[in-house]
C-alpha positions in Angstrom: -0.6 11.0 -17.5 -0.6 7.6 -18.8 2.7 6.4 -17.4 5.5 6.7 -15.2 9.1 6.9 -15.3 11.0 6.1 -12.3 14.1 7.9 -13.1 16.3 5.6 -12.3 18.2 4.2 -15.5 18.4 1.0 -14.4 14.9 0.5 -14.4 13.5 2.9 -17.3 15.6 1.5 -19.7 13.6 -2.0 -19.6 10.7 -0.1 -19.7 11.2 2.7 -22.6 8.0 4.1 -22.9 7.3 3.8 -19.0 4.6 1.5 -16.7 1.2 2.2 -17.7 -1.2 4.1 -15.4 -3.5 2.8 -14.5 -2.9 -0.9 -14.2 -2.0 -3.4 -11.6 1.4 -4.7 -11.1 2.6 -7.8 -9.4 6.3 -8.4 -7.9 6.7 -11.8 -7.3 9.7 -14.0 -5.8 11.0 -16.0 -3.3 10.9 -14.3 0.2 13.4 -12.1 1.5 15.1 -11.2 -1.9 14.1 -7.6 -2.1 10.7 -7.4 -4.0 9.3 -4.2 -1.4 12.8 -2.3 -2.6 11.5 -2.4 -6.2 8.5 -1.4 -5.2 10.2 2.1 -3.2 11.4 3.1 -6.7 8.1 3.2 -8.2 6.6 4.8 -4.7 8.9 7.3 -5.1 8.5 8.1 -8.1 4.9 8.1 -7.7 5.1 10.5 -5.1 7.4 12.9 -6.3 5.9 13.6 -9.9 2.7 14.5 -8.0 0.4 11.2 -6.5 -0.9 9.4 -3.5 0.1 6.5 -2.1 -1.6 4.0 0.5 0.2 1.8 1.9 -0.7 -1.9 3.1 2.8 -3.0 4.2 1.8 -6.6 5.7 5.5 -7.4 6.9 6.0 -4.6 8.6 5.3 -3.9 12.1 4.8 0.1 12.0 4.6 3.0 9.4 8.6 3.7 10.2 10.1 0.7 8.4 8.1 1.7 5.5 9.6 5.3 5.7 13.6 4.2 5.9 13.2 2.2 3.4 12.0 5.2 1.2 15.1 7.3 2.6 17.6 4.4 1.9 16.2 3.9 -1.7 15.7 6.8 -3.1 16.7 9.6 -0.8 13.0 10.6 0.2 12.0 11.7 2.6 8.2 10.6 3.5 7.3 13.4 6.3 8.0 15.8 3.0 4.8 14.2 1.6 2.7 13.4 5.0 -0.3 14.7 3.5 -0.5 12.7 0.5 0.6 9.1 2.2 -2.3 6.7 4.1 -1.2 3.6 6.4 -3.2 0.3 6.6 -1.7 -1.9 9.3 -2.6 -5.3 9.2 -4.0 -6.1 13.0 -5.1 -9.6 12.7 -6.8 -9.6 16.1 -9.2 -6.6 15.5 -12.8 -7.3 14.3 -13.0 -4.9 11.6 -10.5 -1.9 12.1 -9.3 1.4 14.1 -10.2 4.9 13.1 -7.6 7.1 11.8 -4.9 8.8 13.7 -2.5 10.9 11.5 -4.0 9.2 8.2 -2.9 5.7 10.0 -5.1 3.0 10.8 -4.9 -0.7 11.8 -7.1 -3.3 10.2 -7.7 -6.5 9.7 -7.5 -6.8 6.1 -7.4 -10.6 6.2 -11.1 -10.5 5.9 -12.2 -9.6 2.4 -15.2 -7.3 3.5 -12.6 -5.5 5.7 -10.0 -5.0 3.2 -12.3 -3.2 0.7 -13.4 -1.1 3.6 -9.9 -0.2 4.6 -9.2 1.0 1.3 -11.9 2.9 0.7 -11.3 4.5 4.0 -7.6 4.9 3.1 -8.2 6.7 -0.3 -10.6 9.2 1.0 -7.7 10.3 3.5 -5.3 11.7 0.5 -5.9 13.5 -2.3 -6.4 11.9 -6.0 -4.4 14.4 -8.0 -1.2 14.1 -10.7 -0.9 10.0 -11.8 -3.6 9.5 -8.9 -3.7 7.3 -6.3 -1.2 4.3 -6.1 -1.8 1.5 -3.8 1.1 -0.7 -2.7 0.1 -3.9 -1.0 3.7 -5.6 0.1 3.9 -9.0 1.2 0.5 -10.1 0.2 1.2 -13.9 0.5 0.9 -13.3 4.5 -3.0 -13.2 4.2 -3.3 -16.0 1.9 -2.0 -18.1 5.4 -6.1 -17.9 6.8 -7.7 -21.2 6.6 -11.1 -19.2 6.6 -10.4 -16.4 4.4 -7.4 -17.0 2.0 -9.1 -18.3 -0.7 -11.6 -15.4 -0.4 -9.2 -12.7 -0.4 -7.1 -14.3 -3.2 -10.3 -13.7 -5.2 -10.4 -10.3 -3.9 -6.9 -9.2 -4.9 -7.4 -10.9 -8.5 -10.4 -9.2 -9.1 -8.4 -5.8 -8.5 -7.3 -6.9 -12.3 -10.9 -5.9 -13.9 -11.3 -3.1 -16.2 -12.8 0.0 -14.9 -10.9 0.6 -11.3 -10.2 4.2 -10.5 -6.7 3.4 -9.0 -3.2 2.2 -9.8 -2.3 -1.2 -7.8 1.3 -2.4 -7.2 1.3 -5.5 -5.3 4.5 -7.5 -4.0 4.5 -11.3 -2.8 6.3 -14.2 -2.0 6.7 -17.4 -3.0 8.3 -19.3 -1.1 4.9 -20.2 0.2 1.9 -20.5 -1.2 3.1 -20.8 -4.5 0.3 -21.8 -6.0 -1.8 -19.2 -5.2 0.5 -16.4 -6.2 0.5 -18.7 -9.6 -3.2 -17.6 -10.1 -2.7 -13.6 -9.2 0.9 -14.0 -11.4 -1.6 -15.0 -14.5 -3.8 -12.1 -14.3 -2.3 -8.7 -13.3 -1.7 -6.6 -16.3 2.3 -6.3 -15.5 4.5 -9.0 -13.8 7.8 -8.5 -12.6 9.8 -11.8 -11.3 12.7 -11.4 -9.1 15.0 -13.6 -7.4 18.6 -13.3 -5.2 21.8 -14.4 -4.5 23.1 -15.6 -1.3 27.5 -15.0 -1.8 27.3 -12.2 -2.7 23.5 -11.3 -1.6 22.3 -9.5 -4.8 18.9 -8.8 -6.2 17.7 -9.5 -9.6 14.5 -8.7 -12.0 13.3 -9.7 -15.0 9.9 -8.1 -16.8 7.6 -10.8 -17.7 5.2 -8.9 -18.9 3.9 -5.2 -19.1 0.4 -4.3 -20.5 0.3 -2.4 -23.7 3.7 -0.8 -23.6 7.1 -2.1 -24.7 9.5 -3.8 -22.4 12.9 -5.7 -22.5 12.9 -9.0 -21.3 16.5 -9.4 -20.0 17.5 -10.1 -16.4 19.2 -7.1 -14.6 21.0 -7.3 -11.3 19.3 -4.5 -9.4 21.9 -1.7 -7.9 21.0 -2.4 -4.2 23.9 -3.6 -1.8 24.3 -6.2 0.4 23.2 -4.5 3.3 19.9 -3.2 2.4 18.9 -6.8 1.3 20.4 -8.4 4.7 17.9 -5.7 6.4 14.8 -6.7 3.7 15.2 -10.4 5.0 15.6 -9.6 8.3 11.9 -8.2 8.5 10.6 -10.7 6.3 11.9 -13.2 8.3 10.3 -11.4 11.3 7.0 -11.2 9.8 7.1 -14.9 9.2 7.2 -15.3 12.9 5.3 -12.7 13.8 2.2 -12.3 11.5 1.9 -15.8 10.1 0.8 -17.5 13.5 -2.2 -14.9 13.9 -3.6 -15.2 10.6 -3.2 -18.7 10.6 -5.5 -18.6 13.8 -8.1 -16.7 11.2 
C-alpha cells in the first residue's frame, strides 16, 4: 500500500490519489481549533484498513479521551482494535519511563533519549502489518516548553523527516505558542496541513499546504465537525495548558 483513503468525502476529495505512506505529516494551527479531530479521521482509517497505531497524546490525561474521541469521530470503537493500539503517556516527572501494562506506558518523552526509547518500546508492542505502523504525536508544542530539552527534541521530531524510517508519522501542534519553532518542523515534513477556527459559530477549517509526491487541492474546507465536539477539543487543550505546561517547564 502506498496510500490511504480516509473515506470520508470531505477529506479524499482534496487528496485524489490519497496521503502517501510512508511519510510524515504535520497539522498545524492555533490551539484549541480541532487539529487531534483531523488527525482521528486518518487514525481511523489507519486502523480499519489493517495498521497499528501508537499513540503520544501529550494533551491528554489518560488513554480514554483518546478513545471517545475515536467513537465521536468516526464511530470506532478502539477496544475492537486493543491489540493493535500502543499508549505513550507523557509523565514529566518520571526519569525515563514505566513498563507496560495493557500495551500502556508513561514516559517522559520530553527528553530526547527517552522519546526514541519510548517508541521503540511502543512499536514492538503491536504488530507491523497492512499500511504498517502509524505514529500519532498530538500536541507536540507542549514539549517544546523545556528550557533544557526543547531545542533538543525539536531536532528530534524534525529529523523524523529523513529518508529511510520504517514508519508513517502524523504529528499535530499548536501555535499559539512557540510559533517559531513549529515554523522549522512546518518547513520540513513531507505533508502540511494548516488549520484554523471560528469562534460564532465555532467551526473548524483546513487547508492542504502541501502533500509529497501526490496531488492535492489547495482550497480551504470547513471541516464537518459541530460545535460541540470542538467546545470539548478546547476544553482539554486548555486543560493541558494548565496542567502539562508548568511540569515541563520545570524540565
Amino acid at each position: 500500500m502506498n496510500n490511504l483513503h480516509t473515506k470520508q468525502d470531505w477529506f479524499d476529495r482534496l487528496l485524489p490519489e490519497g496521503l502517501p505512506i510512508p511519510s510524515v505529516t504535520l497539522l498545524s494551527g492555533p490551539g484549541g481549533s480541532g487539529k487531534p479531530l483531523i488527525g482521528n479521521v486518518i487514525v481511523s482509517a489507519w486502523l480499519r484498513q489493517g495498521g497499528s497505531v501508537v499513540f503520544m497524546s501529550l494533551q491528554y490525561p489518560d488513554h480514554s479521551f483518546i478513545a471517545a474521541g475515536l467513537k465521536k469521530i468516526a464511530q470506532l470503537n478502539l477496544a475492537e482494535y486493543q491489540d493493535r493500539v500502543a499508549f505513550i503517556e507523557l509523565d514529566a516527572t518520571l526519569d525515563t519511563m514505566t513498563e507496560p501494562e495493557d500495551n500502556r506506558f508513561k514516559a517522559n518523552v520530553v527528553k530526547p533519549d527517552v522519546w526514541d526509547a519510548a517508541l521503540e518500546r511502543a512499536c514492538g508492542l503491536v504488530p507491523n502489518e497492512g499500511p504498517g505502523i502509524l505514529i500519532f504525536v498530538s500536541a507536540l508544542n507542549l514539549l517544546l516548553f523545556s528550557p533544557t530539552y526543547g531545542a533538543a527534541i525539536l531536532e528530534k521530531m524534525k529529523a523524523t523527516t529523513q529518508s529511510g524510517r520504517p514508519y508513517t508519522y502524523l504529528f499535530s501542534a499548536s501555535t499559539t505558542a512557540k510559533a517559531e519553532e513549529i515554523a522549522k518542523l512546518e518547513a520540513v515534513v513531507d505533508n502540511l496541513i494548516m488549520t484554523h477556527s471560528t469562534k460564532k459559530p465555532f467551526q473548524l477549517y483546513m487547508q492542504i499546504e502541501r502533500i509529497k509526491d501526490a496531488p492535492f487541492l489547495t482550497e480551504e474546507i470547513k471541516v464537518p465537525f459541530s460545535a460541540n465536539l470542538l467546545t470539548g477539543v478546547k476544553e482539554i487543550a486548555d486543560h493541558s495548558r494548565k496542567r502539562v505546561i508548568p511540569l515541563v517547564s520545570k524540565l
